[in-house]
N, C-alpha and C positions, 0 to 999 in steps of 0.2 A: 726534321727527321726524314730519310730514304724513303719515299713511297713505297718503293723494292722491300724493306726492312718491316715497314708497317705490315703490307700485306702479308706477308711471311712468317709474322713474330709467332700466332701460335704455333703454325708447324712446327719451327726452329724450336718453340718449349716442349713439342713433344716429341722431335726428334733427340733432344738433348734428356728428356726423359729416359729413351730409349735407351741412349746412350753413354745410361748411368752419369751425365755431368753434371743434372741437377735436377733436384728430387720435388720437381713441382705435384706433386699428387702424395706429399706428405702431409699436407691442410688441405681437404674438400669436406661437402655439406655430407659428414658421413654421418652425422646427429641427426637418429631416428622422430621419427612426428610422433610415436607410439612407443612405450616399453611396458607400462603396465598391461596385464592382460594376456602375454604372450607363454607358451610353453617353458619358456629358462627361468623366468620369472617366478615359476608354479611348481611347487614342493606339499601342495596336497595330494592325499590319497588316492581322492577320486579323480585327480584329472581335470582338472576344471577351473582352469588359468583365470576366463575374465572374472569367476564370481574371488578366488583365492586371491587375487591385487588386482583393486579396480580402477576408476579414476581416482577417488576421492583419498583414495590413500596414497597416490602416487604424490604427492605433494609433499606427504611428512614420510615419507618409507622409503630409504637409500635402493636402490634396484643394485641386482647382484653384480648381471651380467653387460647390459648398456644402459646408458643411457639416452633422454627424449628433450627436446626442447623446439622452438620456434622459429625459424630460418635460419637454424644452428648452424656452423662449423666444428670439427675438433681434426686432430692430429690423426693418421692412419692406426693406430692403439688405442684413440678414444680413451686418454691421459687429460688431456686438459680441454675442456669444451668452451664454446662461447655461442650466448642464443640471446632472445628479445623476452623481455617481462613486461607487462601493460595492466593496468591497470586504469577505468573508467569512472572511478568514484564512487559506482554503485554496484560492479560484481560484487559477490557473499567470497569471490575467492580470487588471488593472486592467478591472472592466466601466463601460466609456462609454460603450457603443454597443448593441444589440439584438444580439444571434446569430442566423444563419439559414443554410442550407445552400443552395449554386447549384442549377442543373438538373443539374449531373453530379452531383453528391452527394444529389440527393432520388429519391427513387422516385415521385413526384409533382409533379417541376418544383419551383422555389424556394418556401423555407418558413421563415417565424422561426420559432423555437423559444426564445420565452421565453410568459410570461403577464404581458402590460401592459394595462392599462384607461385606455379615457378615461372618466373616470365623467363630469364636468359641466363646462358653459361658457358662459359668454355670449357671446351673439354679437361683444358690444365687447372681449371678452376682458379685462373688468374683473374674471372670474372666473372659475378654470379650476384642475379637479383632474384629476392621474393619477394612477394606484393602477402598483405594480410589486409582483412576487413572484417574490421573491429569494431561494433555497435556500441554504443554512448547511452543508451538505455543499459538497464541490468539486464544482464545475458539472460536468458531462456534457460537454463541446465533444466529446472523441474519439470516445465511444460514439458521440454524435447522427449523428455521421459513420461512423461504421461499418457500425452499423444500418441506415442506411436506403439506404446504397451499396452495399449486398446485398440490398436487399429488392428482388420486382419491381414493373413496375404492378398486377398482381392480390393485391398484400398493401397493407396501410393503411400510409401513414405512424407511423414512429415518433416521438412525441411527447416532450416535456420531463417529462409527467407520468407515463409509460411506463417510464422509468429510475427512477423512486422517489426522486425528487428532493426530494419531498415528503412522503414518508413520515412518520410520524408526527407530522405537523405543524412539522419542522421545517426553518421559513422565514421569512423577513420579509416583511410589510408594508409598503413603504415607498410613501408618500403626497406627493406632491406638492402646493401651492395656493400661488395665485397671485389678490392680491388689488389692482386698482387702485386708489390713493388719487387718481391724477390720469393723464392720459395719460401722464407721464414720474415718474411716483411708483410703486412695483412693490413692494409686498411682498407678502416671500416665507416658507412654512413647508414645511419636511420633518419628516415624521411618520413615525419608525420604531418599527414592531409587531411585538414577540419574539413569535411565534405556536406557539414549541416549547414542552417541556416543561420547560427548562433553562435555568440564565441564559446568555446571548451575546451575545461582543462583534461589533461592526457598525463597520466603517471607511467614513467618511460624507466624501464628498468632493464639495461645491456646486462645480464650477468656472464660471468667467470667462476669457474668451477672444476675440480678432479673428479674424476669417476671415479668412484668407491672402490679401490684394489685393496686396504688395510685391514678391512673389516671381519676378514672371513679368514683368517688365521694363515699358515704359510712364512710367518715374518716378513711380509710387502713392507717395506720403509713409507712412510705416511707423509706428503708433500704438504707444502705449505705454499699460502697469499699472505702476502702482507706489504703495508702501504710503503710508498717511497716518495724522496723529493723528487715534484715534477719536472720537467725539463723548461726551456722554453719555448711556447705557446700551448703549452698543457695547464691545465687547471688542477686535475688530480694524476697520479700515475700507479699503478700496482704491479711489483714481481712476482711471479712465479715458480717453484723453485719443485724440479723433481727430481727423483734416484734416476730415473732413464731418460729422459725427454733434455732436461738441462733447463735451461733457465729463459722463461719469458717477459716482458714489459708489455703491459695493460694501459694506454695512454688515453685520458680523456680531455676533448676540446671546451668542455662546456661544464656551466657551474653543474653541479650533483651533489649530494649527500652518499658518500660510502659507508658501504655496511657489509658487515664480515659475518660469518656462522660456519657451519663443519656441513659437509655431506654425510650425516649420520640419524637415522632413523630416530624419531619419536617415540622410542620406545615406552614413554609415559601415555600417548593419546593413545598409540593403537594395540599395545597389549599390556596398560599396566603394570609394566615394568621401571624399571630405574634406567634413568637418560645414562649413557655413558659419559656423557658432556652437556652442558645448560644449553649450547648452542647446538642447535638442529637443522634440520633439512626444512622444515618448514617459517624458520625463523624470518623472512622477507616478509611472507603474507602475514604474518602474526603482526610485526611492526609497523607494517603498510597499514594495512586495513583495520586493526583491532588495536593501534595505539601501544603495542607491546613492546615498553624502552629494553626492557631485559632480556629480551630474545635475543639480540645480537648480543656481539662479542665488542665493548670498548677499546680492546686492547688491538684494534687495527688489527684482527687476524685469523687465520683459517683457512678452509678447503673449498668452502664457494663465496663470491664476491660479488655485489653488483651496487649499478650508480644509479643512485633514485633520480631523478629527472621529474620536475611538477613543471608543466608545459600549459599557459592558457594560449591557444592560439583564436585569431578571429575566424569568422566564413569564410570559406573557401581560401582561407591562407595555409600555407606550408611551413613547416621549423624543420631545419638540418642539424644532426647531430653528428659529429664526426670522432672517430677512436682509431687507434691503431695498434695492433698487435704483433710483437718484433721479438723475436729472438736476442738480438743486440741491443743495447742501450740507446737509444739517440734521442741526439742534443734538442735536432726541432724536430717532430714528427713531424708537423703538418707544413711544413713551408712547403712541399712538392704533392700535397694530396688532390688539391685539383685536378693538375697536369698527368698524374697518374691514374686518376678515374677516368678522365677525356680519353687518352692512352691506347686503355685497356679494351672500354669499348669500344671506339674505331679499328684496333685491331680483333675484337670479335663480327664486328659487321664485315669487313671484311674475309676473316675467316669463312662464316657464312655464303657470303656473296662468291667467293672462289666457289664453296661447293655445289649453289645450285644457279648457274649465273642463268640471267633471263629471265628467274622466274617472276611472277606473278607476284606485288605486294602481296595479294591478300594468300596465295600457298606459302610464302615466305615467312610471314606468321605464324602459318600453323605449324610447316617445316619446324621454327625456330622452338615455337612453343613444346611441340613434343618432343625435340632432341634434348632442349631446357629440362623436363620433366626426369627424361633419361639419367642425365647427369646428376640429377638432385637428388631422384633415388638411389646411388652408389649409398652402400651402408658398410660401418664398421659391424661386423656379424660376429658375436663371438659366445659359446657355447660349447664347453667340456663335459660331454656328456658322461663319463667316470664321474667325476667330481659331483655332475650334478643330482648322478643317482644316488650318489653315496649322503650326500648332503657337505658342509664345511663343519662348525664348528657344534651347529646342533642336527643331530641325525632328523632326515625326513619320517613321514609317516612309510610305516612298513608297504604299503599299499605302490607309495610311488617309485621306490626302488626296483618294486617287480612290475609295473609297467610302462607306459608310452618311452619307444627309443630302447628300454631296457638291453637288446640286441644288440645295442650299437656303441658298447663302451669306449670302444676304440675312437671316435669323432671327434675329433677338437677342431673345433672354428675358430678363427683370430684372424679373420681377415677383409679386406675390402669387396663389398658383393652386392651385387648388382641384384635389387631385392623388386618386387611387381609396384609396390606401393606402400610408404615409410609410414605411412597410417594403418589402413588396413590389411594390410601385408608385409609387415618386417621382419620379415626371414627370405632364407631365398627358397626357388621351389625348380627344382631341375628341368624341367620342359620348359617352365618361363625364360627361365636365364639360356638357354638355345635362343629363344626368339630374341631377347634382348641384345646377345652377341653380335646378334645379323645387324640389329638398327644401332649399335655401335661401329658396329667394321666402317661404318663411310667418316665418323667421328674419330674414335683414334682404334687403330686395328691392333694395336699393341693391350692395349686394356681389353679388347675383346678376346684374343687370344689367351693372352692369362687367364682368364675369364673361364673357357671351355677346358684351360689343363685343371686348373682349383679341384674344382670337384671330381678327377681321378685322380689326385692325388693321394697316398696312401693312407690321407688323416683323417681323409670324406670316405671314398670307397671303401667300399667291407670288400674284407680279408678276399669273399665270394665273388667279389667284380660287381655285387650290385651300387649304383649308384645312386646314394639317400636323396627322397623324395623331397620332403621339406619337413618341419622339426614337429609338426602335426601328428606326422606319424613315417619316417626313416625308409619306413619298408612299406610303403606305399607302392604301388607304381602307375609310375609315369610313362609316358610317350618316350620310346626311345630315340630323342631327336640331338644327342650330343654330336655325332658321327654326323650328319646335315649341314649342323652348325661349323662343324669344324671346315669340312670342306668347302663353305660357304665364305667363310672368313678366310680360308686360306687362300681361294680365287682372287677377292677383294688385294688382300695384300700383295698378291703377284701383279696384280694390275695397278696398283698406284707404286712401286716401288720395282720394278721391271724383274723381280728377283726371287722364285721361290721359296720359300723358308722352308725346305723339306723337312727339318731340324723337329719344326713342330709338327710338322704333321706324322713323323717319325714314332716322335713320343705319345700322342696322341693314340696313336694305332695300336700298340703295344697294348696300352690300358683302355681301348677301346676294344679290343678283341677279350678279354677279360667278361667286360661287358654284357658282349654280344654271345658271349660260351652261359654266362649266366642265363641271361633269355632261354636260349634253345635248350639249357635242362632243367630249368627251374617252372620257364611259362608255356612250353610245351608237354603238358600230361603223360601223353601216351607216345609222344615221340613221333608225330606222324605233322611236323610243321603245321599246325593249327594252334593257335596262340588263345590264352584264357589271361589276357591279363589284368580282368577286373575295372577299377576304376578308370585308367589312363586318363583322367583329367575330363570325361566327357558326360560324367554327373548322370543329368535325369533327361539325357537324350534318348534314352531306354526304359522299355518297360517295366524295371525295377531297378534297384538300386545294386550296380556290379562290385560294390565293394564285399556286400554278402554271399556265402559259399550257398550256393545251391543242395536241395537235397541230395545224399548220399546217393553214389551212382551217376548224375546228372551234372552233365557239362556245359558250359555253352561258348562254341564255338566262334566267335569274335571275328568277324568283318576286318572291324577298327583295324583291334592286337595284331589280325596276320597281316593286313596293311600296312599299318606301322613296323613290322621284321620283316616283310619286303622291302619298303624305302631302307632301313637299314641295312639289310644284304647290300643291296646297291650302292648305299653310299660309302659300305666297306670298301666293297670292290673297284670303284673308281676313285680311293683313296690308295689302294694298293696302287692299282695304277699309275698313277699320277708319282710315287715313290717309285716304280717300277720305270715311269717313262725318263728320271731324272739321272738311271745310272745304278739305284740301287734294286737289288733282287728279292722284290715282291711279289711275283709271278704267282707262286705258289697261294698264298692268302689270296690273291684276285678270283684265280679259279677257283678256290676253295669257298670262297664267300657266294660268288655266282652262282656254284649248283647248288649252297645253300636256298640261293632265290629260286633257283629252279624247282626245288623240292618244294619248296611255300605256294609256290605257281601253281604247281603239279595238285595242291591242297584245295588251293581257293576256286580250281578245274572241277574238283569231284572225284579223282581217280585218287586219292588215300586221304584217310581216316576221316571222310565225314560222310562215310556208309552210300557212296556214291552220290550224296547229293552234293553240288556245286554252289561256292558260296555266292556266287551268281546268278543269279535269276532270270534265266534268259525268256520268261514272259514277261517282263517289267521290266527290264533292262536293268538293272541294279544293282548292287550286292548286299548281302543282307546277311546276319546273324544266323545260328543256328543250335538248337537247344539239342542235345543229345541225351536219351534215356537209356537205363541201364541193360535195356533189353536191345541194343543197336539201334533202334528205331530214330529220325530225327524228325523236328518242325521247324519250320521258317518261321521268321517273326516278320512279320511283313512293315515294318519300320520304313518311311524314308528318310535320313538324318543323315548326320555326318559321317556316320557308320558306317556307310555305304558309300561315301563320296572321298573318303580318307587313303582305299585301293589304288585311286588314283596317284597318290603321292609317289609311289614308288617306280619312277622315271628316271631313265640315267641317258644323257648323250656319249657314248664313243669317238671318237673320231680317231683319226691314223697316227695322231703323235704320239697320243697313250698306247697305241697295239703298234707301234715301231720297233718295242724292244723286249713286246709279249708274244711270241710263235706260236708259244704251247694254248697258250690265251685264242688264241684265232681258232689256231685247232676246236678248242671249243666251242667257240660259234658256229663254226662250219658242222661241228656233231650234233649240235643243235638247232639249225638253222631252222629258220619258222616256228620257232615257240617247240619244237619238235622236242620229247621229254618222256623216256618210258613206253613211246608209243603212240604217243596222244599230242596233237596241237595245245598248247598251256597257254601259251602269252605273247605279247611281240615282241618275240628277240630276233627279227630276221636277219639271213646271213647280207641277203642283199643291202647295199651302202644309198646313200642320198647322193645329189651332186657333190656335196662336199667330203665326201667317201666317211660318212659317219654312221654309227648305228645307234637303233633306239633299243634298248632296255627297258623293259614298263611292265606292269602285271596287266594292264588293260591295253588291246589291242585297236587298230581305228574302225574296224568293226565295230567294237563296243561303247567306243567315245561317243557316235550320235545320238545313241540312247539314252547314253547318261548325261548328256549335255542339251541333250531335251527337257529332260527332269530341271536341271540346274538353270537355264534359261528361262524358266516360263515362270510367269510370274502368278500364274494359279499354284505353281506349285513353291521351289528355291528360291527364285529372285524378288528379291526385293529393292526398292530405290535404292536402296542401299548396302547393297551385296546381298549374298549368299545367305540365306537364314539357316540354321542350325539344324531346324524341321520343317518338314516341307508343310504347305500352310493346308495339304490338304489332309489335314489331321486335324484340323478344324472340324471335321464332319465325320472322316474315318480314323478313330479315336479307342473305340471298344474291340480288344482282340479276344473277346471272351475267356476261354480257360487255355495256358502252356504250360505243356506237361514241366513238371518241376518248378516251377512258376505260380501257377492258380491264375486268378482272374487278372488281365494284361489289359492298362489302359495306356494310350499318351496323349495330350493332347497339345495342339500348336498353339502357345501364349507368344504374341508376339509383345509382349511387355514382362513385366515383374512376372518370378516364379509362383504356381498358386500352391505348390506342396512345398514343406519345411523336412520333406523326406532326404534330403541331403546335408540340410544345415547350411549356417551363412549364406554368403550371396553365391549362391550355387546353380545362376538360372543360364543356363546356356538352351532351354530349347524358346525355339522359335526367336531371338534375337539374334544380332547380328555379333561376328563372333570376330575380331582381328585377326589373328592367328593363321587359323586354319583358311580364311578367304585369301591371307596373304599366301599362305603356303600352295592353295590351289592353282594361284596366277602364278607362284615359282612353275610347275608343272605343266600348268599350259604355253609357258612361252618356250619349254622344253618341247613337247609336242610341235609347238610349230619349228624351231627349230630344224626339226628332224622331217616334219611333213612339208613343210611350205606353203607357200603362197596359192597352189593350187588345190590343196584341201582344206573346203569349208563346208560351215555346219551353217544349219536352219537354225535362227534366233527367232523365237516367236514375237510375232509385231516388229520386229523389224528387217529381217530377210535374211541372206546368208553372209558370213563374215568367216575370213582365217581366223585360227588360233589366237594370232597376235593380235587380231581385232576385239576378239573374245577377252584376251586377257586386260588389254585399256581399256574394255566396254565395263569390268568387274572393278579394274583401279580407280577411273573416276567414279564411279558409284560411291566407292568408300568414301574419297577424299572428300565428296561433297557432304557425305557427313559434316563436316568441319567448313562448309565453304556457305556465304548467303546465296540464298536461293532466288527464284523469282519473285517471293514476296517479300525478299531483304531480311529475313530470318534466316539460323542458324538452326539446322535442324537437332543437333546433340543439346543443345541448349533448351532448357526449358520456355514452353512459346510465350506463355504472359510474364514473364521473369528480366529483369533490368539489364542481363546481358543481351536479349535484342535490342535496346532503342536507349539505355542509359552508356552518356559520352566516356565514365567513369568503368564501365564491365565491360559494353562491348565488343572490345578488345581482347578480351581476356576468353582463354579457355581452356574445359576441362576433358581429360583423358581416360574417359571412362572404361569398365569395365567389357562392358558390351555396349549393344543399341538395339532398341527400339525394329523389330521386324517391319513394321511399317511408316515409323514415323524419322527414321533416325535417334530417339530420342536418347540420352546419354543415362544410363542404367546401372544399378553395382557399385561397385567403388567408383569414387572420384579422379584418381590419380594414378590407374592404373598404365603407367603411361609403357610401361616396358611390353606389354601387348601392343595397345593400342598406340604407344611411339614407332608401330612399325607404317603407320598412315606417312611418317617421313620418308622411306623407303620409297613407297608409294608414289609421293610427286616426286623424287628422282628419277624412276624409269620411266614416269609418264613423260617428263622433260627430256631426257635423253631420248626419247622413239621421236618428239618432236610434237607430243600431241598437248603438252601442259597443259590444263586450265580449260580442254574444252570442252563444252557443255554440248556438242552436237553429240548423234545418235544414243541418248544415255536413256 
């Protein structure tokens, strides 16, 4: 083979993607880790998904809307799925699905409780591994639930590896890969690793299965499995036969027992009803485990399939199991399955190796591992919220019709979406999927783009331009960060393909301004550019909880909210721009969006609507919150958090190519030149240029940066080993804000670990830990600033002297990375410290993508897998490797 060809093969599949020739992203891992438990799922009255389908039912209870399974694949429709079934001899239950405890049963809001890896993947998904580990003891399900339904928030979660699950090493390794021979050619290997000291047997169960479309009336035509003669070097073979999908072959290399049954509800076990059919959804586990000849179907046939597999291997031996799943008929599946697993991975190392070249094995790892994570959370999403209100065939309880989403009839999901975490977050959530798009663009810029049009499109956005929160609750709000993301992605693609796409950022804009017209009448009260908008994702970094309406009269005026509709003024405006510098005639929306920032400036100044007080705090340098009573009167919340550090965000560079073919544009910097605005200095928008005749646009001026980058730098206060803490740590001590008016008694305190109030629900602990996100987004901003300032202005770092901006921003990027990186004493600080991923040859390696971290220790917190935050730490060592400073541990 052309070394030229190898390097190249996955661009080539994902330019050929591109380029409609072949539809490689019609099979990826869109088979969620979760479906029980979720909002689509949940047609009771009161709302209250995990108690209404929980685990234990997910097993015999057909799910409506997706389905879950174990290093799954399915089809972009989620028509025909393929995932891993296991069995140790001694679980009470068939495992096909992940475990995890709700928020009533966790001490820290919802939590799996297994150890599954995505270790690697291509973006075309013509290659993709999971790793699982599977204990050889009888699983924990009781204990996990006991434990941690007694613990409170001030004890840690109890863990899988806590119970001694793993004790002596005895466990499996079971290995998942997934190698494309063509977009509809799929071979498959499961690899199981006796890692005891003993030989054990291993009950290995690949099933095949449809997703439940028949069952809910509509007339769906109902697909069928059933067995056929093998080919040669097959042992067994199974078809597939659908009304849309067409026809697939199921091929197995090795001896198995097949066994057939329907995707169809036990409606004898869980509501004493009459089965529609004798063969059920839970008919595996019954036959497996419980000896149940009758559960399956003899006649070779049905809508889920799988090959029983009884495996005794010795210690520390390996068994290969090999399948392939093909569109087309073929004669020998496996005569080329070696050659194509070798292949595929050399051309993903490569992949890899093009995009970060030089780097460090051990960033290379984590690079690889969080981009792996990215990809593996892509989900099929889908959700009709008409339908869902209404109920299918039996009407829901009157209760659920008139609430959650109710607003939102118009929604139909059916699509590929890039979801935080397929366990504890399998839905998508509109400020996440911004971040995610960013740590995609270096992956395939094309996925990410579609990405940020999805959710304007007519069938997500209401009628209003607002753009749905997540399925929690629609009309939520989030961080307006689509219009960031957009611009962010559309640089990216100009710079690897020398070529503009104006096309999307066209479209974009249009239903971006939709958007941004919502904001300014919906989350502006009084019309005076001061933003109330509640939750935006930032929980109990505040004195109470902003999802709650304050008493009557009583506003509070938002830091964050006008933070966040400044960065988006901006990022309108130099989205017009950039359309306006291509040829077309933007001008107008540029300027228009601008003296929108300038009016939001003019706000967070002090000179309109928050009764002359400025949401800056010029004895503390800061910006901070402001409570409004109905008698004009206002107070400060004296807060340090992200609340206050979020003003920042809203940075924009200028330079002369974009004001080449804006006159009228110029004009208005020259009318505003110096922040000049109504009368009053407001911001730094100065008319004067840098060398590079560029201007800065920002709500915070370099006046106010040493102040805040005092705060941010000092490790009494924001810094921590490992980024930016959430809150600053001196709320450790200054904590009590005794009575705000409309408020009552105002407490916060700095946890640099687990949340200690359940005042938000789930894992909702963003104060005092270390937050991905918002730290990546601070170092987008300061490398803006320096940009614009240079080499010659620098700020005081406490303990260690003065540094430019761009020293400032690497001195915050390796903090992060080394989250993920071993330290001085050969530990992984995300990692738990006595736990077998420091010093066992088998974990080590391996690692998770947590939620948050640890204020002080790094340690990995929240979900497990949240890797579409925390996959932005790949981002991270790319610009750290591009400035030239990769991997190094000096001045941190």
């Amino acid at each position: 083979m052309n070394p030229e060809q190898v390097m190249n093969a996955e661009r080539q599949r994902l330019e050929a993607q591109r380029q409609g020739r072949e539809d490689w992203r019609l099979w990826g891992p869109y088979l969620a880790e979760r479906s029980w438990g979720t909002v689509r799922e949940d047609y009771s009255g009161e709302g209250t998904p995990w108690e209404y389908f929980d685990h234990d039912q997910a097993r015999s209870r057909a799910y409506r809307w997706n389905e879950d399974g174990m290093g799954g694949i399915c089809d972009e429709q989620q028509r025909l799925c393929f995932s891993l079934g296991l069995w140790n001899g001694r679980d009470p239950i068939l495992k096909e699905r992940a475990f995890g405890l709700t928020g009533k049963q966790g001490n820290h809001g919802e939590d799996v409780k297994e150890y599954y890896f995505y270790l690697d993947a291509a973006p075309s998904h013509a290659w993709l591994r999971y790793l699982y580990k599977y204990p050889q003891t009888e699983y924990p399900y009781t204990r996990l639930i006991h434990e941690n339904v007694h613990r409170t928030r001030h004890d840690p979660p109890f863990s899988l590896l806590d119970t001694g699950a793993f004790q002596g090493d005895r466990y499996w390794d079971v290995e998942v890969r997934y190698a494309k021979a063509s977009p509809t050619e799929i071979h498959i290997q499961i690899i199981a690793h006796n890692r005891g000291p003993e030989a054990a047997t291993l009950h290995l169960l690949p099933t095949l299965w449809f997703r439940n479309t028949w069952s809910w009336g509509g007339g769906e035509e109902k697909p069928t499995l059933y067995e056929v003669v093998a080919p040669d070097g097959a042992i067994w073979a199974v078809r597939a036969r659908h009304p849309t999908l067409g026809e697939y072959f199921l091929y197995g290399k090795d001896h198995a027992q097949p066994l057939y049954t329907e995707n169809e509800s036990n409606r004898k076990l869980l509501w004493n009803q009459p089965n529609v059919t004798p063969y059920v959804k839970d008919a595996f586990h019954r036959y497996v485990i419980h000896g149940e000849t009758r559960a399956v179907n003899p006649a070779q046939t049905g809508t889920k399939f799988t090959a029983w597999h009884q495996l005794t291997v010795n210690p520390g031996q390996g068994i290969t199991l090999g399948f392939v799943l093909s569109q087309e008929p073929l004669d020998t599946p496996f005569d080329h399955q070696e050659a194509i697993f070798t292949t595929r991975q050399q051309e993903t190392d490569l992949f890899y190796d093009e995009l970060v070249p030089e780097v460090s094995a051990e960033d290379h790892n984590i690079l690889r591992q969080a981009q792996a994570g990215m990809i593996w959370n892509k989900q099929f999403y889908h959700y009709d919220v008409a339908r869902w209100l209404d109920g299918d065939q039996v009407p829901p309880h009157g209760g659920h019709k008139r609430g959650r989403n109710s607003a939102w009839r118009h929604l139909k999901a059916h699509h590929i979406i890039s979801v935080p975490d397929a366990w504890e977050y399998p839905w998508f959530a509109a400020w996440d999927l911004a971040y995610h798009c960013i740590a995609f663009a270096a992956l395939d810029v094309d996925f990410a783009k579609g990405q940020i049009e999805l959710l304007l499109k007519e069938y997500y956005l209401r009628p209003n331009g607002q753009i749905p929160a997540c399925e929690w609750g629609f009309g939520d709000v989030n961080p307006p960060l689509a219009a960031m993301a957009a611009i962010e992605v559309f640089r990216v693609d100009r710079a690897q393909r020398d070529c503009p796409d104006t096309g999307f950022l066209q479209r974009v804009l249009s239903k971006l301004l939709m958007n941004y017209t919502w904001w300014l009448n919906r989350k502006d009260a009084d019309g005076h550019n001061v933003f109330e908008g509640g939750f935006l994702g930032l929980d109990n970094i505040s004195v109470y909880n902003r999802s709650e309406p304050l008493p009557l009269g009583y506003s509070l005026k938002q830091a964050d909210a006008t933070g966040w509709m400044a960065m988006f003024a901006l990022n309108m405006t130099v989205i017009a721009l950039e359309l306006n510098a291509e040829g077309a005639d933007y001008e107008d929306v540029a300027i228009q969006c601008y003296q929108q920032f300038l009016g939001i400036a003019n706000t967070m100044a002090g000179y309109s609507g928050t009764g002359g007080f400025s949401l800056w705090d010029h004895e503390d340098g800061f910006f901070k919150d402001l409570v409004a009573a109905p008698d004009g009167s206002q107070q400060r919340i004296d807060v340090f958090s992200w609340v206050g550090i979020i003003p920042l965000f809203a940075c924009e560079i200028v330079d002369q190519r974009l004001l080449k073919n804006a006159p009228r544009f110029n004009s208005v910097l020259t009318e505003h030149m110096g922040g000049l605005f109504d009368g009053h200095h407001i911001c730094a928008c100065p008319y004067h240029i840098n060398e590079r005749g560029e201007h800065l646009l920002s709500l915070a001026d370099h006046t106010m940066l040493p102040y805040i980058l005092w705060h941010l730098l000092s490790e009494d206060e924001f810094l921590s080993r490992y980024g930016i803490r959430s809150v600053s740590r001196i709320h450790a001590q200054r904590h009590d804000f005794g009575n705000i008016q409309g408020i009552g008694h105002a407490m916060i305190e700095y946890q640099p670990g687990e949340s200690t109030s359940g005042l938000f629900g789930g894992n909702s602990n963003w104060c005092g830990p270390i937050w991905m996100p918002t730290n990546y987004t601070l170092i987008c901003a300061l490398e803006k600033y320096y940009r614009y300032l240079g080499d010659s202005y620098r700020v005081a770092v406490p303990g260690v002297g003065e540094m430019t901006l761009k020293e400032v921003a690497l001195f915050l990027s390796e903090r992060l990375v080394d989250i993920f990186r071993r330290n001085g004493q050969g530990r992984v600080p995300a990692m738990p410290e006595d736990s077998p991923f420091q010093y066992a040859p088998a974990w080590c390696d391996l690692l998770l993508f947590n939620e948050y971290f640890h204020g002080e220790t790094g340690l990995g917190l929240g979900a497990m897998h949240q890797t579409g935050w925390s996959g932005l730490v790949a981002n991270l060592i790319q610009r750290s490797y591009r400035s030239g400073s990769g991997g190094s541990h000096e001045g941190r």
